[in-house]
C-alpha positions in Angstrom: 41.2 70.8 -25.5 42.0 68.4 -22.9 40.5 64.8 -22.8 38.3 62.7 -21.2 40.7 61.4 -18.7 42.0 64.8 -17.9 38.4 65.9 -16.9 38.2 63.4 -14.9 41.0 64.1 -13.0 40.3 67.5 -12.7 36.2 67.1 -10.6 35.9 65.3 -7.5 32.7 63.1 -6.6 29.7 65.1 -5.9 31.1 67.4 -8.6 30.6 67.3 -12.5 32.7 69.1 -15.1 31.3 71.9 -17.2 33.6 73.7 -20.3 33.2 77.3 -19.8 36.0 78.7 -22.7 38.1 78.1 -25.2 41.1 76.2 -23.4 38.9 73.3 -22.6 39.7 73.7 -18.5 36.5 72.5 -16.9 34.6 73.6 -14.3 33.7 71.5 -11.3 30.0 72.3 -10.2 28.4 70.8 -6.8 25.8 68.3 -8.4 22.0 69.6 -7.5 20.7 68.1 -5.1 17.9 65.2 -6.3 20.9 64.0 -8.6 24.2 62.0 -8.1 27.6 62.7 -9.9 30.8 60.6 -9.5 32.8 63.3 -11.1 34.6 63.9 -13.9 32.8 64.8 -16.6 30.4 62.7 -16.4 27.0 64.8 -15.9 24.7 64.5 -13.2 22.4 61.5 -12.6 18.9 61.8 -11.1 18.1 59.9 -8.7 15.6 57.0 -9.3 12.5 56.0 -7.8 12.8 54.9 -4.4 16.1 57.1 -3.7 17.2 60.3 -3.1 19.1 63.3 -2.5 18.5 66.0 0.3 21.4 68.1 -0.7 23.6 69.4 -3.4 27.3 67.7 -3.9 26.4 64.3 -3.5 28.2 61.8 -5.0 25.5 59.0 -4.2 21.6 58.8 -4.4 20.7 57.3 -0.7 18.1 54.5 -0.4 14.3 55.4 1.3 14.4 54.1 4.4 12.2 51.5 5.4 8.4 52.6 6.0 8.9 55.6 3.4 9.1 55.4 -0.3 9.6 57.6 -3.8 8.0 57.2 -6.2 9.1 60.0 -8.2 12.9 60.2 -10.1 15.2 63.2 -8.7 13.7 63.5 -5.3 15.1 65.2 -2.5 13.4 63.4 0.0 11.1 60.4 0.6 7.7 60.1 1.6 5.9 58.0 4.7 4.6 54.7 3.7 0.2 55.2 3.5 -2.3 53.4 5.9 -2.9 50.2 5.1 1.0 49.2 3.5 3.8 48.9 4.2 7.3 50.4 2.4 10.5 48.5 2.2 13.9 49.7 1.8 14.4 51.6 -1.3 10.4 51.3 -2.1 9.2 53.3 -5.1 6.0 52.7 -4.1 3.9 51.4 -1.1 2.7 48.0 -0.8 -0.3 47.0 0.2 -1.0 44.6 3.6 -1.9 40.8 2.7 -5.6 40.0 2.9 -5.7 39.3 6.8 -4.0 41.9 8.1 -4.7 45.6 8.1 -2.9 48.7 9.6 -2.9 52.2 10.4 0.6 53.2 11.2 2.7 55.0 8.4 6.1 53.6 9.1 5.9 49.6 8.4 8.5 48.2 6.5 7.4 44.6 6.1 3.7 43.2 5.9 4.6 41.1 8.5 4.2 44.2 10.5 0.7 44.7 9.9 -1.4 43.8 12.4 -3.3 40.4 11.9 -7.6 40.2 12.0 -9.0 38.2 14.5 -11.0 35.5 14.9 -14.5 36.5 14.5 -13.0 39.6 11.8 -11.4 39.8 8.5 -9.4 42.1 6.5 -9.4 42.6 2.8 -5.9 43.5 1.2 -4.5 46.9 1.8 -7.2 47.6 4.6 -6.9 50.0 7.5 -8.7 48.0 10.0 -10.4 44.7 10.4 -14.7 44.4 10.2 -16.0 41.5 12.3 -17.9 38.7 10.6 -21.9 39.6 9.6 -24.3 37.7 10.8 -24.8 34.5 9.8 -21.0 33.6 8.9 -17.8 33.3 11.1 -14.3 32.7 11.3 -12.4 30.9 14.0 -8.7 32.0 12.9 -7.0 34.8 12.8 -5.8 36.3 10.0 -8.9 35.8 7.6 -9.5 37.5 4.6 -13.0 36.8 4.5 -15.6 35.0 6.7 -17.0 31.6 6.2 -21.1 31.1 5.6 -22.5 28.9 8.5 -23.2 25.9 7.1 -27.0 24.5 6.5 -28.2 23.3 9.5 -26.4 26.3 11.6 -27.0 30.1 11.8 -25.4 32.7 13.9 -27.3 35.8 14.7 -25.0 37.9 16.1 -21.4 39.6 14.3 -18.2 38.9 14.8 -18.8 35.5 16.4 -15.9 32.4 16.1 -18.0 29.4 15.5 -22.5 28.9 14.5 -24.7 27.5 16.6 -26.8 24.3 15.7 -30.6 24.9 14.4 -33.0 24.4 17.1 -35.1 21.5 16.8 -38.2 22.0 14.6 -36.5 24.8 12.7 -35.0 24.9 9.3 -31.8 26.6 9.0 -30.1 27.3 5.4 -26.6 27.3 4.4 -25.8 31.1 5.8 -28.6 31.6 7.9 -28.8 34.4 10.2 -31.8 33.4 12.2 -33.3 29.7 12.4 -36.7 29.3 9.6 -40.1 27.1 11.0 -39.8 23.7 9.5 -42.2 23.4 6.8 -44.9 21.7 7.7 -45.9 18.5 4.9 -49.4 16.9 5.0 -49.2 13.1 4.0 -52.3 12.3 2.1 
């Protein structure tokens, strides 16, 4: 039987060696595809999780490309990154877009790609799209992952609004108010 380094010798990359009789001579088999073989004797790899391999006789598992991932080991292909994430290079799985941002495409591959909220709107993390402010809160940046109560003395009745507007005189506003209260009326005895 021959050794090691003889096997080695014998299979090219994208092959691997397997002993079919009695004199030891090898032979060289195309790797499947989903794996990786150097040669020699060595015997096939799978890929890992965020690579792949679309065919057989590779001697190399390829990197997802950005805005797809793989999550699963001795894939032949990679997926497209999900609403709401985004998918780096070689991602095994999809990563979710920063509170403030939100998205609906399927090919980012950085969450500075998702799309940032408004002012007026927020986004909460991994979200599809932004939701504007309820009533009686705001925000006047963009970005936001979540709105801002008017204070007391302020109310905003309307959504999605940037700034509150100042309780009318003679009415009572609480911290976020969505309409202005009568003031309470105190009798001095």
């Amino acid at each position: 039987m021959g050794s090691s380094r003889e096997l080695d010798a014998q299979c090219e990359a994208g092959t691997y060696a397997r002993l079919t009789d009695r004199s030891g001579d090898p032979e060289c088999l195309d790797c499947p595809a989903g794996s990786s073989c150097g040669g020699g004797a060595a015997p096939p790899s799978e890929c890992s999780p965020g690579s792949f391999a679309a065919t057989a006789g590779l001697s190399e598992c390829a990197s997802c490309a950005g805005g797809t991932y793989q999550r699963e080991s001795n894939a032949t292909s990679c997926l497209p990154c999900v609403e709401g994430s985004y998918c780096a290079e070689g991602a095994s799985a999809p990563l979710p877009c920063v509170a403030g941002s939100y998205s609906t495409a399927t090919n980012l591959t950085a969450a500075g790609e998702c799309t940032d909220a408004s002012p007026g709107h927020f986004a909460t993390t991994g979200s599809t799209q932004q939701t504007a402010c309820a009533k009686g809160s705001y925000t006047n940046e963009t970005r936001q992952g979540e709105c801002t109560p008017c204070a007391g003395g302020t109310y905003q009745d309307m959504g999605g609004k940037t700034e509150c507007k100042p309780c009318k005189q003679g009415s009572f506003c609480e911290p976020g108010a969505a309409a202005t209260s009568p003031s309470p009326v105190f009798r001095l005895r």
